[in-house]
C-alpha positions in Angstrom: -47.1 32.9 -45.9 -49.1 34.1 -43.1 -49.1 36.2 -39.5 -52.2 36.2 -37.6 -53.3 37.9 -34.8 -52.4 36.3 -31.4 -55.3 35.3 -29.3 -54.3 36.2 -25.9 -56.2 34.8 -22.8 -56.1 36.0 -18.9 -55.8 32.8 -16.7 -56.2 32.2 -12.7 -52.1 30.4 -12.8 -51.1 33.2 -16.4 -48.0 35.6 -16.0 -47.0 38.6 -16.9 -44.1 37.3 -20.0 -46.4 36.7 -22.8 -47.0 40.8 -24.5 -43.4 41.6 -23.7 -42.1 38.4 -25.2 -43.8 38.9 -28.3 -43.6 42.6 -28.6 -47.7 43.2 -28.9 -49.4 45.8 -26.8 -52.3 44.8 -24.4 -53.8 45.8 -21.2 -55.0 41.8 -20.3 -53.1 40.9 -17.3 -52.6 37.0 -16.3 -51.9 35.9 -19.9 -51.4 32.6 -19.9 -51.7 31.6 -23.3 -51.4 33.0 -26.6 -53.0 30.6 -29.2 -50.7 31.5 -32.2 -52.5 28.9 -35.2 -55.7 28.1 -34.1 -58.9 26.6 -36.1 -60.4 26.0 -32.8 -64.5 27.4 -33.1 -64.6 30.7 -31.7 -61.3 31.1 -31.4 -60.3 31.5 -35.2 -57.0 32.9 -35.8 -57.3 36.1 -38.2 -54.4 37.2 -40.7 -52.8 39.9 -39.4 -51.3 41.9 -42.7 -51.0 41.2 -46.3 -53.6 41.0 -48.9 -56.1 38.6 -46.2 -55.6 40.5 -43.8 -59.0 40.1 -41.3 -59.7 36.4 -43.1 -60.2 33.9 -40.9 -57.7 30.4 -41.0 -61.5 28.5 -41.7 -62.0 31.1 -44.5 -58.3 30.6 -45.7 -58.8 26.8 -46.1 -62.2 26.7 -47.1 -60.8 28.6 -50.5 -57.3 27.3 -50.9 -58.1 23.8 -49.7 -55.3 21.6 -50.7 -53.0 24.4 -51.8 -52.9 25.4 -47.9 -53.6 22.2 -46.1 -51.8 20.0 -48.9 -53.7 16.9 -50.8 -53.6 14.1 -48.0 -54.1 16.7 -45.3 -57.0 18.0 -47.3 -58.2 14.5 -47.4 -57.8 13.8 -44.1 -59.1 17.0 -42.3 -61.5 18.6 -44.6 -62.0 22.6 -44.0 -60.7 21.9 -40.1 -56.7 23.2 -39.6 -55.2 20.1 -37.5 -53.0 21.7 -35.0 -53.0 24.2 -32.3 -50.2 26.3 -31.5 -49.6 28.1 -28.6 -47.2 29.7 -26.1 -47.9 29.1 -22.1 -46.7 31.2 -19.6 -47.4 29.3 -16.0 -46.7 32.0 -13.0 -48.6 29.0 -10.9 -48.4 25.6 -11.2 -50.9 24.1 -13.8 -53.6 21.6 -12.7 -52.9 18.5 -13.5 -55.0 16.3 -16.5 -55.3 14.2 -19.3 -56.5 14.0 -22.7 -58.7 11.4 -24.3 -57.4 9.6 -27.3 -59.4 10.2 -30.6 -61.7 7.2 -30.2 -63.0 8.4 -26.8 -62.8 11.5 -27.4 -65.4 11.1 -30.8 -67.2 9.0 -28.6 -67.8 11.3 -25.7 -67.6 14.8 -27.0 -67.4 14.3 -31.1 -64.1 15.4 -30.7 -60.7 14.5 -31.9 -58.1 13.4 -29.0 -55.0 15.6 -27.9 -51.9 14.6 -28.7 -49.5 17.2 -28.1 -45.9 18.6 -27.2 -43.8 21.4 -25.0 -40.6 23.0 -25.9 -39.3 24.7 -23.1 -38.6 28.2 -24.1 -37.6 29.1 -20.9 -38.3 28.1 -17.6 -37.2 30.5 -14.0 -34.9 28.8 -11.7 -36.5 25.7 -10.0 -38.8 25.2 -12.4 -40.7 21.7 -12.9 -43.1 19.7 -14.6 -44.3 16.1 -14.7 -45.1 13.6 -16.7 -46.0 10.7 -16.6 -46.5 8.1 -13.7 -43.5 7.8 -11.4 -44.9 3.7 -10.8 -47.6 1.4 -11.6 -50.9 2.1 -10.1 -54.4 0.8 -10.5 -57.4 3.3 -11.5 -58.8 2.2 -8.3 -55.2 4.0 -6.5 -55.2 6.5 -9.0 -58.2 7.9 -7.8 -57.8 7.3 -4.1 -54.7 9.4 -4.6 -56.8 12.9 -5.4 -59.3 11.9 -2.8 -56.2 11.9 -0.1 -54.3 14.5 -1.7 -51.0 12.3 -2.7 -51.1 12.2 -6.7 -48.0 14.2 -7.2 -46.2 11.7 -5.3 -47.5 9.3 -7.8 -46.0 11.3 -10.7 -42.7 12.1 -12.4 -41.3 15.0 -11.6 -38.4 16.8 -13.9 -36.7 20.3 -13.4 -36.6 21.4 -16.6 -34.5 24.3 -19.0 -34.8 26.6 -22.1 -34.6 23.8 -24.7 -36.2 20.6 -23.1 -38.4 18.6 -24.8 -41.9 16.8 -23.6 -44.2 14.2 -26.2 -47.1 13.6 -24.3 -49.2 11.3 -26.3 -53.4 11.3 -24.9 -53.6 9.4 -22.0 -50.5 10.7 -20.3 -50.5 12.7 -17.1 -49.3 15.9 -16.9 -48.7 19.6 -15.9 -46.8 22.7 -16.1 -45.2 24.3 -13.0 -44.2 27.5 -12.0 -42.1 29.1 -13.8 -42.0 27.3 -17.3 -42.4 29.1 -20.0 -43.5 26.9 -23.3 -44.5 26.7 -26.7 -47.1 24.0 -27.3 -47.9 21.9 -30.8 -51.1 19.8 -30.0 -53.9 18.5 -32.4 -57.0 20.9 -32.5 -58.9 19.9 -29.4 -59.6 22.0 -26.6 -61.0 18.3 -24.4 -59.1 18.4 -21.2 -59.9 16.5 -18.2 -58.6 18.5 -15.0 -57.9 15.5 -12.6 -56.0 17.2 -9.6 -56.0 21.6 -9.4 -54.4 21.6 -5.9 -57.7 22.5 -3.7 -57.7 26.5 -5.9 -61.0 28.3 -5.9 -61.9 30.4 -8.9 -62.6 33.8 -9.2 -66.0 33.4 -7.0 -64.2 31.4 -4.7 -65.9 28.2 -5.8 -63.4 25.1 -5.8 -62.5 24.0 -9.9 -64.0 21.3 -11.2 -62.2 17.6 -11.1 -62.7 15.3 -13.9 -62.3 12.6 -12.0 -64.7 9.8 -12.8 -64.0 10.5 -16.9 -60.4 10.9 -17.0 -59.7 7.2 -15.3 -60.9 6.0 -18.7 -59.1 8.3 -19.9 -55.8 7.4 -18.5 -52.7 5.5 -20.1 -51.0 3.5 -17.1 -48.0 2.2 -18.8 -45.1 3.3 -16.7 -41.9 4.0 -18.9 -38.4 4.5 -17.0 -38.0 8.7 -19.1 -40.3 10.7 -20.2 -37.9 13.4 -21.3 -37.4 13.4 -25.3 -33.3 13.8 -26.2 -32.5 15.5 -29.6 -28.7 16.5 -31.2 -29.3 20.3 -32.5 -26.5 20.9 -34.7 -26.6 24.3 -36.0 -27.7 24.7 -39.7 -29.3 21.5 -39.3 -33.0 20.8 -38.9 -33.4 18.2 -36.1 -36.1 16.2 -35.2 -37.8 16.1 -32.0 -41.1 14.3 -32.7 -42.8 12.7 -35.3 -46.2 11.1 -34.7 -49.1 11.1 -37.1 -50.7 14.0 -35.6 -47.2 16.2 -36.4 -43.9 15.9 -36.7 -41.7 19.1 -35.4 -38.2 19.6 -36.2 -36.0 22.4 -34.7 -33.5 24.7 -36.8 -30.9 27.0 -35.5 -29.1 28.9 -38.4 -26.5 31.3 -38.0 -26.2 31.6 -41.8 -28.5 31.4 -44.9 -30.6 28.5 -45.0 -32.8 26.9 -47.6 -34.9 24.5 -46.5 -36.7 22.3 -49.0 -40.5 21.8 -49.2 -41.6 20.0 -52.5 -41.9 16.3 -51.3 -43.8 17.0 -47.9 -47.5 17.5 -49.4 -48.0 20.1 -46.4 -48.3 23.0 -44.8 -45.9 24.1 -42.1 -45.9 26.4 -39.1 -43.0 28.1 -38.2 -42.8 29.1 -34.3 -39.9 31.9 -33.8 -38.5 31.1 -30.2 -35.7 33.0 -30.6 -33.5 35.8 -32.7 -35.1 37.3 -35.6 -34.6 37.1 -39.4 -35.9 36.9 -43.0 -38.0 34.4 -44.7 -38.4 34.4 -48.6 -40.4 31.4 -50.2 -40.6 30.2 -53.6 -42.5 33.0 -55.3 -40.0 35.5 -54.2 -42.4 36.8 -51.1 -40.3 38.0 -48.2 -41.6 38.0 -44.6 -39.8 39.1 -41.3 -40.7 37.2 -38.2 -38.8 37.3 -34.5 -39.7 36.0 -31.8 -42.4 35.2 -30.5 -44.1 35.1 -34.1 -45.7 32.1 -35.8 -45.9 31.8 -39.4 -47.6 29.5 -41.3 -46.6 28.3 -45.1 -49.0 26.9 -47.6 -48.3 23.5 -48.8 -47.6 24.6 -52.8 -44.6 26.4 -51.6 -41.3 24.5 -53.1 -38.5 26.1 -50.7 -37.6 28.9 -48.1 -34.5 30.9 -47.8 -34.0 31.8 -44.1 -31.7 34.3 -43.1 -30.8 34.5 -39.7 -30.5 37.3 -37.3 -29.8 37.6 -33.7 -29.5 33.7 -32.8 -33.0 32.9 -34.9 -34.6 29.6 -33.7 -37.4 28.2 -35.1 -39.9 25.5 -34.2 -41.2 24.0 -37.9 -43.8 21.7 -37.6 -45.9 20.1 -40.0 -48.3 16.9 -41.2 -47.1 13.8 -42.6 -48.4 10.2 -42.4 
């Protein structure tokens, strides 16, 4: 089992909840991310302690292969680790964007797509997001809408709580508001096209660049009647909350020992601490703390875990199946 290093980054909307939420020390200030799990280039996660401690995740996989990834995943996505995790801490609102789907995101950057997910960690009174479009518009009314300031009206808006749950699929509109704090699952992309930022200037007061003309391609115009995603969390049961071909993510609240079994998945999984604290012994007899704020990820060879709970633990486990 592994803990890397988190890879914190300074953003023009990032708060100040990030390094006390995880317990690290750092002087950044704005943090608006922390990429837990990353394969992204450049930003490599590095293990944090153990015996691979300083590896790199690329490193990791390019000598365990299968044993990390597991056999289909290893099949599938070579030496490159298929999911990005991350907490977001918004103290403005996001821009608003989209994500290409895999075929046009190969075709235009040689890129996978971005499917991804939010779990609402915790979010300060009032807090939104959307998702979505509110009703059907054309590309040609979708883009007259940034030129006249009016796509929020355009958009779903949801106030949101510690515990709500977002799929956003490429091709659907979207952004974070103030407020919302969020743990992210997404495949490993970093395309994003920034359609709307709310007229903001950057640093040297220069307005952000739109991505207009590329994301209207981009853009999935189905109009559904919810966005939201509803899930039954029993405690000591591990619920589903989304299951795609890029991840499925399951949550678990124990407030006693818990084995969970891992034999028949042929994957790794990634365990994102939201809450509590507690112990976590696989199969060889290796224990591991984690609490929250932590992200651990499990090799695929591992048969079982035995989680012990402390302090209203609550994980996130995610992993690869198709």
């Amino acid at each position: 089992m592994y803990k890397f290093k988190p890879i914190l980054k300074s953003m023009l909307w990032g708060g100040d909840k990030i390094i006390p939420y995880k317990g690290v020390e750092s002087e950044k200030k704005n943090v608006g991310e922390s990429w837990e799990i990353s394969g992204v280039k450049d930003n490599e996660s590095v293990v944090a302690e153990g015996p691979d401690a300083g590896m790199k995740l690329p490193e990791l996989i390019a000598r365990d292969k299968a044993a990390l990834l597991g056999q289909s995943n290893y099949e599938r996505f070579g030496k490159e680790f298929p999911l990005l995790i991350k907490f977001i801490d918004a103290r403005q609102d996001l821009s608003i964007q989209v994500h290409p789907n895999d075929k046009l995101a190969w075709e235009r950057h040689q890129s996978k797509g971005k499917t991804e997910m939010w779990y609402v960690v915790d979010a300060d009174p009032g807090s939104k997001l959307r998702s979505g479009f509110a009703k059907q518009v054309t590309a040609d009314e979708y883009e007259q809408s940034i030129a006249d300031n009016t796509i929020t009206d355009l958009l779903q808006e949801y106030d949101i709580h510690a515990g709500d749950v977002f799929f956003l699929p490429a091709g659907r509109v979207h952004s974070i508001g103030a407020g919302a704090f969020i743990a992210e699952i997404q495949q490993t992309s970093n395309i994003t096209y920034r359609i709307y930022d709310f007229n903001r200037c950057d640093d040297n007061g220069n307005p952000r660049e739109l991505h207009t003309e590329m994301s209207k391609a981009a853009i999935d115009y189905t109009v559904l009647p919810d966005y939201r995603t509803y899930y039954d969390a029993q405690p000591d049961t591990l619920a589903q909350l989304v299951s795609c071909r890029y991840f499925t993510t399951s949550i678990l609240k124990p407030t006693k020992a818990y084995d969970m079994p891992l034999e028949e998945l042929d994957s790794f999984v990634v365990l994102i601490c939201t809450k509590g604290n507690g112990t976590i012994t696989d199969s060889n007899g290796e224990c591991i703390t984690v609490h929250q704020g932590e992200s651990i990820l499990v090799p695929a060879t591992e048969k079982s875990l035995h989680i012990i709970p402390e302090e209203g633990l609550e994980l996130l486990c995610s992993w690869i199946t198709e």
